[in-house]
SEGUSE-587114 format. One line per field, with one value per atom (N, C-alpha, C): residue in one letter; atom name; chain; x, y, z; residue number from 1. Coordinates in Angstrom, 2 decimals. Layout:
aa <- a; ...
at <- CA; ...
ch <- A; ...
xx <- X; ...
yy <- Y; ...
zz <- Z; ...
i <- NUM; ...
***
This chain:
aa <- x; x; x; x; x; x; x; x; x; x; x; x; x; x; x; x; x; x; x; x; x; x; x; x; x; x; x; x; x; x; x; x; x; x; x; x; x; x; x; x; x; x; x; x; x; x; x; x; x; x; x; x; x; x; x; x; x; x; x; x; x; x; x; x; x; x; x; x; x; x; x; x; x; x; x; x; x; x; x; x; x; x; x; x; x; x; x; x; x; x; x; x; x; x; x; x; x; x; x; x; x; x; x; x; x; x; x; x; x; x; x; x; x; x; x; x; x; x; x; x; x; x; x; x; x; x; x; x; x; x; x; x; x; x; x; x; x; x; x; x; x; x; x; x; x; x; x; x; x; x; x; x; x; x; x; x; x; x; x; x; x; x; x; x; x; x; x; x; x; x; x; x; x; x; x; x; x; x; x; x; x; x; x; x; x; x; x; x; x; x; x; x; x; x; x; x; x; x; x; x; x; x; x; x; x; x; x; x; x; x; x; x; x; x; x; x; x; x; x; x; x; x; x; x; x; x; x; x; x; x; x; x; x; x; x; x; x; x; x; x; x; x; x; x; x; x; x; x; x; x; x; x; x; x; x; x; x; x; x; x; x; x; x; x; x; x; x; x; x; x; x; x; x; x; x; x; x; x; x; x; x; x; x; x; x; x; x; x; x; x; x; x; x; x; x; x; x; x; x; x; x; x; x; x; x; x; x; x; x; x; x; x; x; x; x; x; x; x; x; x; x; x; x; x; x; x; x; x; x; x; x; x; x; x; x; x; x; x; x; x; x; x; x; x; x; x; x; x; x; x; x; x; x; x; x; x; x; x; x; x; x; x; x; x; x; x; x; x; x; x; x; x; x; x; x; x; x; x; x; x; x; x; x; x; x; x; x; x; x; x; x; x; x; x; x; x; x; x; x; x; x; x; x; x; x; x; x; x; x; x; x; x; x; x; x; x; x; x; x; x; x; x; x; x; x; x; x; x; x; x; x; x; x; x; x; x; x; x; x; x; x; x; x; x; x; x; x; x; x; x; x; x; x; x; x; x; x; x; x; x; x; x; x; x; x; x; x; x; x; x; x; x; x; x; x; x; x; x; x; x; x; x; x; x; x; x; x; x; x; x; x; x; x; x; x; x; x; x; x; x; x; x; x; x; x; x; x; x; x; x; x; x; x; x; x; x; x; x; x; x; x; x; x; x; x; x; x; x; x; x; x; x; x; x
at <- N; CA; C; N; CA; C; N; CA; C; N; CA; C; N; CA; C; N; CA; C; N; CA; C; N; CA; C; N; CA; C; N; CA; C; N; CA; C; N; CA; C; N; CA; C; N; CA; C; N; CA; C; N; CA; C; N; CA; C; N; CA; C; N; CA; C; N; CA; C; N; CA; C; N; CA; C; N; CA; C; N; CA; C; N; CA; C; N; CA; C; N; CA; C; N; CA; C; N; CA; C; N; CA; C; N; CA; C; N; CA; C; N; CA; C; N; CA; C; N; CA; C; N; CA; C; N; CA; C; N; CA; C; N; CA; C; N; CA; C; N; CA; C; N; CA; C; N; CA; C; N; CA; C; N; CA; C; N; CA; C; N; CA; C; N; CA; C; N; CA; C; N; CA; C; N; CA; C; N; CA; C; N; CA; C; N; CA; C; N; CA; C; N; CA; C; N; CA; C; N; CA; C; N; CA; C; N; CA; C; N; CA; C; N; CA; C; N; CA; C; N; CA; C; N; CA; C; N; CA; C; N; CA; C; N; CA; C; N; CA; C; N; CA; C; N; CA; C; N; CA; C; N; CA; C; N; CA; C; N; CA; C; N; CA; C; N; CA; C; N; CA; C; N; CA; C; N; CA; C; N; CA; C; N; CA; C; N; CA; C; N; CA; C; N; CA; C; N; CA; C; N; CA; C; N; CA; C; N; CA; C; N; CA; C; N; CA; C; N; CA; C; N; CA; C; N; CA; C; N; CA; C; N; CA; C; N; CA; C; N; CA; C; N; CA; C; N; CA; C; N; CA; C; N; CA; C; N; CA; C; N; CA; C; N; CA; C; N; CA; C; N; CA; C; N; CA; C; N; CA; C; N; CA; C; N; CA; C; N; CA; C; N; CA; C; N; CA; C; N; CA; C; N; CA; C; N; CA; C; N; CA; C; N; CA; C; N; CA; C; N; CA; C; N; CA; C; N; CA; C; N; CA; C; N; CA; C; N; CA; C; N; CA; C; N; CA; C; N; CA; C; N; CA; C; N; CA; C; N; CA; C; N; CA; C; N; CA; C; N; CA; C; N; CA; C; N; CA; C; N; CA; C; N; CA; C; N; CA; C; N; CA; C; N; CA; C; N; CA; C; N; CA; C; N; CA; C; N; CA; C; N; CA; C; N; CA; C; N; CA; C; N; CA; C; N; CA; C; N; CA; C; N; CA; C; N; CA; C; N; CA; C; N; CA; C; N; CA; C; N; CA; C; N; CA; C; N; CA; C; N; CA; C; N; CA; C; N; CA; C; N; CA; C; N; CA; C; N; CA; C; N; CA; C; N; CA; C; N; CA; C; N; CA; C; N; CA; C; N; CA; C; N; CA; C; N; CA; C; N; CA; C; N; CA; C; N; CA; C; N; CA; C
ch <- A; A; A; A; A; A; A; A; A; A; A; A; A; A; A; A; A; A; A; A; A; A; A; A; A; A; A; A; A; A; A; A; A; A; A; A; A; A; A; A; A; A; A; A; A; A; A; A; A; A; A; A; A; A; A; A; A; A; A; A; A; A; A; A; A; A; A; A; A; A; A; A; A; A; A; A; A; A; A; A; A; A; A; A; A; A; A; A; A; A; A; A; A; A; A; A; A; A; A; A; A; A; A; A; A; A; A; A; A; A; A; A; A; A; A; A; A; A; A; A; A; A; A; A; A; A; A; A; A; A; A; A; A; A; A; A; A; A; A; A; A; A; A; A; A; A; A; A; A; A; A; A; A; A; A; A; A; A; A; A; A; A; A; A; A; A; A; A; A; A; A; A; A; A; A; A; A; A; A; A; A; A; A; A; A; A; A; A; A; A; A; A; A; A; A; A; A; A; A; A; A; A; A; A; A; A; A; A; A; A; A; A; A; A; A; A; A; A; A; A; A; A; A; A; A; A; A; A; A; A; A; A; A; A; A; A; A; A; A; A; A; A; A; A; A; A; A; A; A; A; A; A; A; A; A; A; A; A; A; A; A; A; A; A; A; A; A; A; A; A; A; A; A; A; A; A; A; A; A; A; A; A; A; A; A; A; A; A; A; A; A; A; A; A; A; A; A; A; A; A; A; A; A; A; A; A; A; A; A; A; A; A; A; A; A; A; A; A; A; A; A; A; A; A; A; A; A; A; A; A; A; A; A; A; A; A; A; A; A; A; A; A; A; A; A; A; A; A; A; A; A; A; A; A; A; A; A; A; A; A; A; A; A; A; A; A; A; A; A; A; A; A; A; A; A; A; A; A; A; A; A; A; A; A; A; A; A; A; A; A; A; A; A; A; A; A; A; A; A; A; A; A; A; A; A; A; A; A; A; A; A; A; A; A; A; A; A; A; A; A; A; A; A; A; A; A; A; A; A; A; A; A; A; A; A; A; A; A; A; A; A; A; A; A; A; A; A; A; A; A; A; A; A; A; A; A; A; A; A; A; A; A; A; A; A; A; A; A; A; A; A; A; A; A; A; A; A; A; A; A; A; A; A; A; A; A; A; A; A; A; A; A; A; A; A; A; A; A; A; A; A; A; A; A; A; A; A; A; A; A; A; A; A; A; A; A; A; A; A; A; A; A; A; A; A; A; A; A; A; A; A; A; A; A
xx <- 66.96; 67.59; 66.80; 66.07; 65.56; 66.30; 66.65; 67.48; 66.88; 65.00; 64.14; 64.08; 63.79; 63.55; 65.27; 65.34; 66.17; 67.59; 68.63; 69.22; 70.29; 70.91; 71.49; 73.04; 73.82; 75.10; 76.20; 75.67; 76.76; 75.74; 75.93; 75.44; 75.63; 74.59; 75.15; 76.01; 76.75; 77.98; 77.53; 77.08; 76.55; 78.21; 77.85; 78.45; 78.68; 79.99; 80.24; 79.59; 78.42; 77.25; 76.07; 76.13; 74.52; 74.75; 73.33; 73.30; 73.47; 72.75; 72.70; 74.32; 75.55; 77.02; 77.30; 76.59; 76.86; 76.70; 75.16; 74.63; 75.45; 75.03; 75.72; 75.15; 75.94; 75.22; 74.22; 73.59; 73.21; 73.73; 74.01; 74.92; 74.20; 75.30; 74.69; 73.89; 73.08; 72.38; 72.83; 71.86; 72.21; 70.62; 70.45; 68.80; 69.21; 70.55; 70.91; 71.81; 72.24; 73.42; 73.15; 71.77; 71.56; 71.32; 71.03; 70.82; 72.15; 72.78; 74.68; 75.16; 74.95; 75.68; 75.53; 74.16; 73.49; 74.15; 74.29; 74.96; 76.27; 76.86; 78.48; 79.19; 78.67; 79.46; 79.26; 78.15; 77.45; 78.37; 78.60; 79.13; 81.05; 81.32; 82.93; 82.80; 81.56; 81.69; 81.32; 80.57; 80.62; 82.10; 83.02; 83.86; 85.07; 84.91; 86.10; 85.88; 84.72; 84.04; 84.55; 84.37; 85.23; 86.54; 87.36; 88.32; 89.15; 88.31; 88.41; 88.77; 89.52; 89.89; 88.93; 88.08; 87.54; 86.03; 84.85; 83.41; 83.09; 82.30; 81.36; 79.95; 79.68; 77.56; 77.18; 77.13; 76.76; 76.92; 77.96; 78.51; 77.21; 76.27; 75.87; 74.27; 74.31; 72.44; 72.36; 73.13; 73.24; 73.62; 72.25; 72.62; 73.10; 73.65; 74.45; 75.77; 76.26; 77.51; 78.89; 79.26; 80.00; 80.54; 81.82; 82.35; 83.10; 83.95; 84.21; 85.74; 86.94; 87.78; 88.84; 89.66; 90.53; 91.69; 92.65; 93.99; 95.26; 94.56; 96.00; 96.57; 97.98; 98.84; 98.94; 98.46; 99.08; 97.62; 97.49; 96.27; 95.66; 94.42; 93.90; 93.87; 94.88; 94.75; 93.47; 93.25; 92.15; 92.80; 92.51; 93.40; 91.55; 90.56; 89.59; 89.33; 88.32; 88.48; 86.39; 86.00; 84.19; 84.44; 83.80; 84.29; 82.67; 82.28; 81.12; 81.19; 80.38; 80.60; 82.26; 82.69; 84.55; 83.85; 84.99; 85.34; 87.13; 87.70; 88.99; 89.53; 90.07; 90.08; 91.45; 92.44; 93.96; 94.42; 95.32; 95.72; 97.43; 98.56; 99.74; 99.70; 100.68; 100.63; 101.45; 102.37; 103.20; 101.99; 102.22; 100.98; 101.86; 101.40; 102.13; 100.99; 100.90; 100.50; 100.72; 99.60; 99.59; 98.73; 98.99; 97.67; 96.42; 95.01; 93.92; 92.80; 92.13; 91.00; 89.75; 88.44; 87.64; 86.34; 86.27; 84.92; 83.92; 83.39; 82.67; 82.81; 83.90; 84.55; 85.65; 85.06; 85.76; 86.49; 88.15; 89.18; 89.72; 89.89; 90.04; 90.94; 92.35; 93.39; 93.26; 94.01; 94.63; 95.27; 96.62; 97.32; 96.57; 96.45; 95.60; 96.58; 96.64; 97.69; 96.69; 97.12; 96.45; 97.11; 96.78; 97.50; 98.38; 99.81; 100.19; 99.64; 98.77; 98.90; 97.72; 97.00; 95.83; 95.20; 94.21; 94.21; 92.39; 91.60; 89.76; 89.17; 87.98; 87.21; 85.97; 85.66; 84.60; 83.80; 83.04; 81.99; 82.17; 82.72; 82.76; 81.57; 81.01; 79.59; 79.00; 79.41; 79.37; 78.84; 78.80; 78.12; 79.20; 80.34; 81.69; 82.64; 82.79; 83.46; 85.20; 86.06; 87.10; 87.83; 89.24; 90.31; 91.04; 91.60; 92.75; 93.69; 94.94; 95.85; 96.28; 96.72; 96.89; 97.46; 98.42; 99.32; 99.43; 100.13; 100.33; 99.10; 98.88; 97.74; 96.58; 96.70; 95.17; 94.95; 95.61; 94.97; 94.72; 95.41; 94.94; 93.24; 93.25; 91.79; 90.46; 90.83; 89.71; 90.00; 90.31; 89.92; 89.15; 89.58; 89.10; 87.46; 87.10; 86.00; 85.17; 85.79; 85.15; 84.50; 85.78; 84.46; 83.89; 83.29; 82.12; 80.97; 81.22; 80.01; 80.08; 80.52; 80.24; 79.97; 79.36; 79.36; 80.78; 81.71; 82.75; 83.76; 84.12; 84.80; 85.85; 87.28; 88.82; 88.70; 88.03; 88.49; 87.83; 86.99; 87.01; 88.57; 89.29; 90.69; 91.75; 91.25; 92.12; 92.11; 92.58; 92.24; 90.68; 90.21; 89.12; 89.19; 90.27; 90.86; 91.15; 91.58; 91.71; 89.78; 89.68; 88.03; 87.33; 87.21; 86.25; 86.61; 87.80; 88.53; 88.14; 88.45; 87.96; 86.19; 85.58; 83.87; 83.75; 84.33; 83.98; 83.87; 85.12; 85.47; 84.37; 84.02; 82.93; 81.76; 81.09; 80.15; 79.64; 81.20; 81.35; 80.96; 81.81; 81.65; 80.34; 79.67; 77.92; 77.40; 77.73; 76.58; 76.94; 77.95; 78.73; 78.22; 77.73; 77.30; 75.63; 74.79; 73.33; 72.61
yy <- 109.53; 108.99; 107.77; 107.75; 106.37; 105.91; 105.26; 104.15; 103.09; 103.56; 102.15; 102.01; 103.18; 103.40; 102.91; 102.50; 102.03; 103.17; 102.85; 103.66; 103.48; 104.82; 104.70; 104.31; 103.78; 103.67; 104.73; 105.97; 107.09; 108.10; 108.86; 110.03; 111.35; 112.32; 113.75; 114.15; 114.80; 115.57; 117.17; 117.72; 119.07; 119.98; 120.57; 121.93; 123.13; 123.82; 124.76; 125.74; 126.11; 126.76; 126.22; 125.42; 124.63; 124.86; 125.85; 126.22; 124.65; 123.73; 122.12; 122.13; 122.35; 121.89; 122.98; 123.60; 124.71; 124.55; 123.58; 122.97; 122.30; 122.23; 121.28; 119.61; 119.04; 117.87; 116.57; 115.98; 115.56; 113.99; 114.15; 112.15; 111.40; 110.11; 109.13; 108.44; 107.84; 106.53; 105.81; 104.59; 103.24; 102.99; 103.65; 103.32; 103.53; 104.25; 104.98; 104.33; 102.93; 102.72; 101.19; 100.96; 99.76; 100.56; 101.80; 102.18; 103.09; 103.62; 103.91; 102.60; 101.05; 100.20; 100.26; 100.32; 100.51; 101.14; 102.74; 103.75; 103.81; 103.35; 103.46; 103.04; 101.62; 101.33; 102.20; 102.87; 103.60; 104.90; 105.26; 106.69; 106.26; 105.08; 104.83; 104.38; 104.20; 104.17; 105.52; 106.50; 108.06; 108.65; 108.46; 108.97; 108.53; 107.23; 106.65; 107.23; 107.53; 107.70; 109.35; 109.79; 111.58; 111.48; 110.75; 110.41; 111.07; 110.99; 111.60; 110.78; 111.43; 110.35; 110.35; 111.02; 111.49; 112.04; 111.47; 112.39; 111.62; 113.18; 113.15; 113.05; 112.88; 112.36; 113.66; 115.04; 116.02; 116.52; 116.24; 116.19; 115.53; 114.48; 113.57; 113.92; 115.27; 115.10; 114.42; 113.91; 113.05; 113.88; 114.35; 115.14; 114.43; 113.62; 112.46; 112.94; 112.92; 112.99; 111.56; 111.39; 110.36; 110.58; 110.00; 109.95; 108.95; 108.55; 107.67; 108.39; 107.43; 107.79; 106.28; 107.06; 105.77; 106.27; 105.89; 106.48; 105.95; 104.56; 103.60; 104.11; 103.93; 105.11; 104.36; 102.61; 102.35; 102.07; 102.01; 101.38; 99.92; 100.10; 98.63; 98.28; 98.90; 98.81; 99.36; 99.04; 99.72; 99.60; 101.32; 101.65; 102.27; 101.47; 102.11; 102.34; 103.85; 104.53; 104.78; 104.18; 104.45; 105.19; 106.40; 107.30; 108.09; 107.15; 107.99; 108.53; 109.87; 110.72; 111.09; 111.58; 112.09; 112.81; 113.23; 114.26; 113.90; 115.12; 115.22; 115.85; 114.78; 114.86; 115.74; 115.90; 115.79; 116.76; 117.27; 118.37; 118.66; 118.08; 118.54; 120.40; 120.88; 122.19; 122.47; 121.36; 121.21; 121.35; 122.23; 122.31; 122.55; 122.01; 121.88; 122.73; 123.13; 123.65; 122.65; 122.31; 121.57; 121.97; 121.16; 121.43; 120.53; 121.37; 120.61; 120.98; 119.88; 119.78; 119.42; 119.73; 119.48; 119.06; 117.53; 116.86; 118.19; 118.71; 119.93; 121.46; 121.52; 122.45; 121.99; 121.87; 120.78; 121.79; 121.24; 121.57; 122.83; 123.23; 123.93; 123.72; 124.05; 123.98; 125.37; 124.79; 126.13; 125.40; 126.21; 125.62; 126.13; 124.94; 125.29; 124.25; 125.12; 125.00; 124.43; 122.57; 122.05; 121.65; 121.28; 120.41; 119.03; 118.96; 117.88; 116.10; 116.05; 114.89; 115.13; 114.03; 114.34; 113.15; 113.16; 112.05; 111.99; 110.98; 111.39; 109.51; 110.48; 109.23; 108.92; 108.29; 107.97; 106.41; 106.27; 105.20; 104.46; 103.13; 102.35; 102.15; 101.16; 100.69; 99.50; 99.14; 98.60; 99.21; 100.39; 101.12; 101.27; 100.56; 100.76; 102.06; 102.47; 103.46; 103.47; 104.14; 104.08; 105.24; 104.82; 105.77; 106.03; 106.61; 106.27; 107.66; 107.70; 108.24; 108.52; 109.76; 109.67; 110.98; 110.93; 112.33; 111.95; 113.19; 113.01; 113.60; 112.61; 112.49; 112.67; 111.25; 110.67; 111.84; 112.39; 113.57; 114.67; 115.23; 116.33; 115.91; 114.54; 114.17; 113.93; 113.55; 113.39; 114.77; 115.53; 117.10; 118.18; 117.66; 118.01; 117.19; 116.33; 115.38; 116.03; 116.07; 116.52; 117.85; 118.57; 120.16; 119.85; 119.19; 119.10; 118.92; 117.85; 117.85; 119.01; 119.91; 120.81; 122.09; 122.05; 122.81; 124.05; 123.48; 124.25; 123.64; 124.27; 123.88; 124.22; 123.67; 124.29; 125.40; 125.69; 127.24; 128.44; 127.85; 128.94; 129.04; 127.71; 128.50; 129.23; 129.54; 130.49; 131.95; 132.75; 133.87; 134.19; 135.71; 135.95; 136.35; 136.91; 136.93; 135.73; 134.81; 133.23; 132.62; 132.98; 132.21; 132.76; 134.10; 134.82; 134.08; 134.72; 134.12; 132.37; 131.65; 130.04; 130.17; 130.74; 130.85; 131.56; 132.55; 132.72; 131.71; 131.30; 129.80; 128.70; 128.89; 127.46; 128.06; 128.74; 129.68; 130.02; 130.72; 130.83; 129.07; 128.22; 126.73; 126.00; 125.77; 125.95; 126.16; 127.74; 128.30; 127.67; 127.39; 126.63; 125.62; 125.15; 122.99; 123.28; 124.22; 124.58; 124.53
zz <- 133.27; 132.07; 131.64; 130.43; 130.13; 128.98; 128.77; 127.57; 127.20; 127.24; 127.36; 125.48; 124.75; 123.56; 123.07; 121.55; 120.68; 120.87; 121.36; 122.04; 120.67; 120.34; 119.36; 119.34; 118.01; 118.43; 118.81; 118.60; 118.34; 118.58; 120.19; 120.63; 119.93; 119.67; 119.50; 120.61; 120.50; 121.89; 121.48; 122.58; 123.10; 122.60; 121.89; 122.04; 122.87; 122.92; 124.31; 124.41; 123.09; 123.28; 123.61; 124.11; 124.90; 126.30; 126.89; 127.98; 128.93; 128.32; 129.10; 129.42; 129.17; 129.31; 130.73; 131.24; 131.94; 133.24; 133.05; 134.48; 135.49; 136.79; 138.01; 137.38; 137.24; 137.28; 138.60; 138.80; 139.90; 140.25; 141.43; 141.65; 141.10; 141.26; 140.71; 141.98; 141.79; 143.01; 142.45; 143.36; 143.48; 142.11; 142.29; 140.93; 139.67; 139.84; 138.41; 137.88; 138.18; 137.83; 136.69; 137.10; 135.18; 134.40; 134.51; 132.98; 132.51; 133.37; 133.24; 132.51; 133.15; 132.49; 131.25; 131.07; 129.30; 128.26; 129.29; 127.96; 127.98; 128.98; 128.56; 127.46; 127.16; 125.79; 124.25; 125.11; 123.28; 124.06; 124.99; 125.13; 124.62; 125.11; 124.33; 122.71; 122.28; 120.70; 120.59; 121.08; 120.79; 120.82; 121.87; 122.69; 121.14; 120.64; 119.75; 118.76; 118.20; 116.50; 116.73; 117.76; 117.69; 118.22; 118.22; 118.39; 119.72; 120.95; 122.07; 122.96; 124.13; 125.30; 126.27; 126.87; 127.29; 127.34; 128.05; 127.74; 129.13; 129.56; 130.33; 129.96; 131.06; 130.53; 130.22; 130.76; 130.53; 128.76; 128.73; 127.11; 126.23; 126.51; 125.49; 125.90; 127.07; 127.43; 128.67; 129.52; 130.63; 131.97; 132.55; 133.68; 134.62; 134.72; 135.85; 136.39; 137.53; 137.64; 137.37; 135.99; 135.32; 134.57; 134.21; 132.90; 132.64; 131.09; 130.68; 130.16; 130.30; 129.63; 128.96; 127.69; 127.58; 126.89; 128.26; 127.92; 127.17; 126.36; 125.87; 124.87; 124.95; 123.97; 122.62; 122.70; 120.88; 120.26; 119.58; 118.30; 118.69; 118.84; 119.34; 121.12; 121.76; 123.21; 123.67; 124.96; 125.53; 127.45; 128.00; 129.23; 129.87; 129.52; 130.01; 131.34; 131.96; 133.11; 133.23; 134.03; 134.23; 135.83; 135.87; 137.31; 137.25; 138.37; 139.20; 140.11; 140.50; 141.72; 141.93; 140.87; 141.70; 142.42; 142.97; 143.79; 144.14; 143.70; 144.11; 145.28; 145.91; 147.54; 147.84; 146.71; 147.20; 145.85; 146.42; 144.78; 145.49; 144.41; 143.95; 144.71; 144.95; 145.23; 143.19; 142.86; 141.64; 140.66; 140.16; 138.36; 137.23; 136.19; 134.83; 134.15; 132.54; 131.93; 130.73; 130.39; 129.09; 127.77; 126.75; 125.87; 126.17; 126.17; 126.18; 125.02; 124.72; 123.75; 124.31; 123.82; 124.31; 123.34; 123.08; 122.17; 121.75; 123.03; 123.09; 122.72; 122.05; 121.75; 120.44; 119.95; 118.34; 117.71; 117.59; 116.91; 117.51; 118.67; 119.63; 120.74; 120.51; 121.84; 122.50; 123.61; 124.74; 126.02; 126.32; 127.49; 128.72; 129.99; 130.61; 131.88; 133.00; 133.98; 134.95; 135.18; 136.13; 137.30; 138.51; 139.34; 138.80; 138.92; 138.36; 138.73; 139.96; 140.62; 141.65; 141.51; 142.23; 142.71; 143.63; 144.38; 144.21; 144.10; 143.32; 144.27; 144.69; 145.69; 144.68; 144.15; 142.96; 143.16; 142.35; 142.55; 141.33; 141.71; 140.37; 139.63; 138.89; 138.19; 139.58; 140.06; 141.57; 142.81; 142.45; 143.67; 144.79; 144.50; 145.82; 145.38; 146.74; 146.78; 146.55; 145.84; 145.47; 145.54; 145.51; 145.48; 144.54; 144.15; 143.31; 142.90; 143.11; 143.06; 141.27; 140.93; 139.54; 139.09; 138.02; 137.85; 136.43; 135.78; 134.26; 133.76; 132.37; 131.78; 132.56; 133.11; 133.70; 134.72; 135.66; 136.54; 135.93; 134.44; 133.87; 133.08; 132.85; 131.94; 133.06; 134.43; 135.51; 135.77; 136.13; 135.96; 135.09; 133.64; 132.68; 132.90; 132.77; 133.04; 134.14; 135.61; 136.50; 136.52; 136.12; 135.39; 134.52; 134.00; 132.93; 133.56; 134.90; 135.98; 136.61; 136.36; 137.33; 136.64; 135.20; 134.07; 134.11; 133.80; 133.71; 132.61; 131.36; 130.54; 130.54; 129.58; 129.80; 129.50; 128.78; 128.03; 129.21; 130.23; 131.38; 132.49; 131.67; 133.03; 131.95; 130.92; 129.60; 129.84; 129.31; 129.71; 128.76; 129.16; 128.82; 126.91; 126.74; 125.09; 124.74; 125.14; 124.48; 124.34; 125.41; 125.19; 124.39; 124.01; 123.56; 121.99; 121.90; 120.48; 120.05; 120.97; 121.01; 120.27; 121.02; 121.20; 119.97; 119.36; 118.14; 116.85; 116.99; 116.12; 116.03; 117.43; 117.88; 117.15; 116.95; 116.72; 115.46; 114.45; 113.63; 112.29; 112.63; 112.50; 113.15; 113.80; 113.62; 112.87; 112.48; 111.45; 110.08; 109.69; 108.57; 108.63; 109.37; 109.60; 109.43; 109.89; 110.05; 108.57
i <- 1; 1; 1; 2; 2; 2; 3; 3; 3; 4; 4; 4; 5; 5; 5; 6; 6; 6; 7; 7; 7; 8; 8; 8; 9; 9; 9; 10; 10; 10; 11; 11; 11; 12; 12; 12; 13; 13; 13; 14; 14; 14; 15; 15; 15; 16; 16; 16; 17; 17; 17; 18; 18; 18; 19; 19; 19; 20; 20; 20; 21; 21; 21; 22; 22; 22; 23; 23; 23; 24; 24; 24; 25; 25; 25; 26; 26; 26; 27; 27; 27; 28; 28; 28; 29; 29; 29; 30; 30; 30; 31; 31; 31; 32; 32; 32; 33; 33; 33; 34; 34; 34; 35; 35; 35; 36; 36; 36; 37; 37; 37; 38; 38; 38; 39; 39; 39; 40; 40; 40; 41; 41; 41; 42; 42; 42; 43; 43; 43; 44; 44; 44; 45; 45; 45; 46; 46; 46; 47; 47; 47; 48; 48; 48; 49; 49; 49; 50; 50; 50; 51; 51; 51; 52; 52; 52; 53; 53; 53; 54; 54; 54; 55; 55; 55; 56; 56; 56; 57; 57; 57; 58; 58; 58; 59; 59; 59; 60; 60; 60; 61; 61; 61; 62; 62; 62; 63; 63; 63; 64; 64; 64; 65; 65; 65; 66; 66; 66; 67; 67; 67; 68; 68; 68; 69; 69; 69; 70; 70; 70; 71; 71; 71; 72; 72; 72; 73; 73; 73; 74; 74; 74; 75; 75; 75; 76; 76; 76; 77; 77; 77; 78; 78; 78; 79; 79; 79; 80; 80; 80; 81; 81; 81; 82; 82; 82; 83; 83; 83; 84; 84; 84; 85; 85; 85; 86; 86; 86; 87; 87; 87; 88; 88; 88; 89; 89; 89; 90; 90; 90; 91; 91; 91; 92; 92; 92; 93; 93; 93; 94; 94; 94; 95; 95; 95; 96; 96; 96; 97; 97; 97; 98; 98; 98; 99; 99; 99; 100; 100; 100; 101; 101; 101; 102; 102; 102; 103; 103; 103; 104; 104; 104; 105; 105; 105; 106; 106; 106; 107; 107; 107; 108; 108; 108; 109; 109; 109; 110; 110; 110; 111; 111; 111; 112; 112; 112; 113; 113; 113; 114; 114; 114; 115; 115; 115; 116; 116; 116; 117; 117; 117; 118; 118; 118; 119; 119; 119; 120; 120; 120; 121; 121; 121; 122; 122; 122; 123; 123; 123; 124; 124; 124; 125; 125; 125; 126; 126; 126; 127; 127; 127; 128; 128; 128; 129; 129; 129; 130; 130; 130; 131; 131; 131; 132; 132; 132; 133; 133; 133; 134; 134; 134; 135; 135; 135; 136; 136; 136; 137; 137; 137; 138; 138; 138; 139; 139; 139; 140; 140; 140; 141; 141; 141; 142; 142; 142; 143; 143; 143; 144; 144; 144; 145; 145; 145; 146; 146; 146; 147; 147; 147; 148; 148; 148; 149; 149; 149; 150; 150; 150; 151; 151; 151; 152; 152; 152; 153; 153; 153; 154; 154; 154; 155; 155; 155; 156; 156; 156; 157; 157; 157; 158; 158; 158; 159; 159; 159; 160; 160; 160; 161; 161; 161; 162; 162; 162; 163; 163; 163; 164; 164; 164; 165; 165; 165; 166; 166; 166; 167; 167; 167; 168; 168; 168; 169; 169; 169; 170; 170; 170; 171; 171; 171; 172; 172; 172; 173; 173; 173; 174; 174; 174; 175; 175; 175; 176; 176; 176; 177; 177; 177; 178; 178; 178
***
């Protein structure tokens, strides 16, 4: 990742047809983490300007394993979340089914049945290792996040008629923007 050149304010976000969104992503180091400090704030002015809670690095061209989220419910708050290296250690046997959206998949729902409550060991911008316990929202959005490092999008836990149908839309709307 170099961020040496004029790094812009507002990333392109990869579409659920870019083979790049598909890939494993690779950890973060300890080498990788001044130029993470760099792009995060341009990835939460990407993340706000599409009016998303949520983006992973893979999303923006960033084969890193990271993402950024911000969960505050009123106007003007900020509930910000920087999560390197998850890995979710702990999973609810309890799963809910909610609606999810995906930056990468623009204007596109589907209910998608996650673990309610989940437990994720991750790497702050510090290089220290962390825990943190989390249900609701925030465990359905570090899930959602974490398959993105692992090139896996919501619409692969849909059925195969919901996705196909989704992927047309996505597809169809491209060629309209081209």
């Amino acid at each position: 990742m170099n961020t040496e050149t004029q790094t812009p304010k507002i990333l392109p976000i990869l579409v659920a047809t870019d083979p790049f969104l598909r890939k494993k992503s690779k950890l973060v180091e300890e080498k990788d983490l001044e130029e993470i400090r760099k792009i995060i704030p341009v990835m939460f002015d990407t993340m706000y300007d599409a009016n998303g809670i949520g983006l992973a690095a893979p999303q923006v061209g960033i084969p890193l394993r990271f993402f950024i989220m911000d969960l505050a419910k009123k106007e003007g708050e900020k509930e910000q979340y920087i999560i390197l290296n998850p890995e979710i250690i702990e999973e609810s046997e309890e799963c809910t089914e909610d609606r999810e959206g995906c930056l990468s998949v623009p204007e596109q729902y589907s209910e998608v049945i996650r673990p309610e409550k989940i437990k994720v060991r991750y790497m702050d911008l510090d290089g220290k290792q962390q825990e943190m316990e989390a249900d609701d929202l925030l465990a359905r959005c570090i899930q959602h996040e974490t398959d993105h490092l692992d090139g896996i999008l919501f619409i692969d836990h849909i059925s195969s008629l919901k996705r196909n149908m989704i992927m047309r839309k996505v597809i169809k709307e491209q060629k309209r923007h081209r």
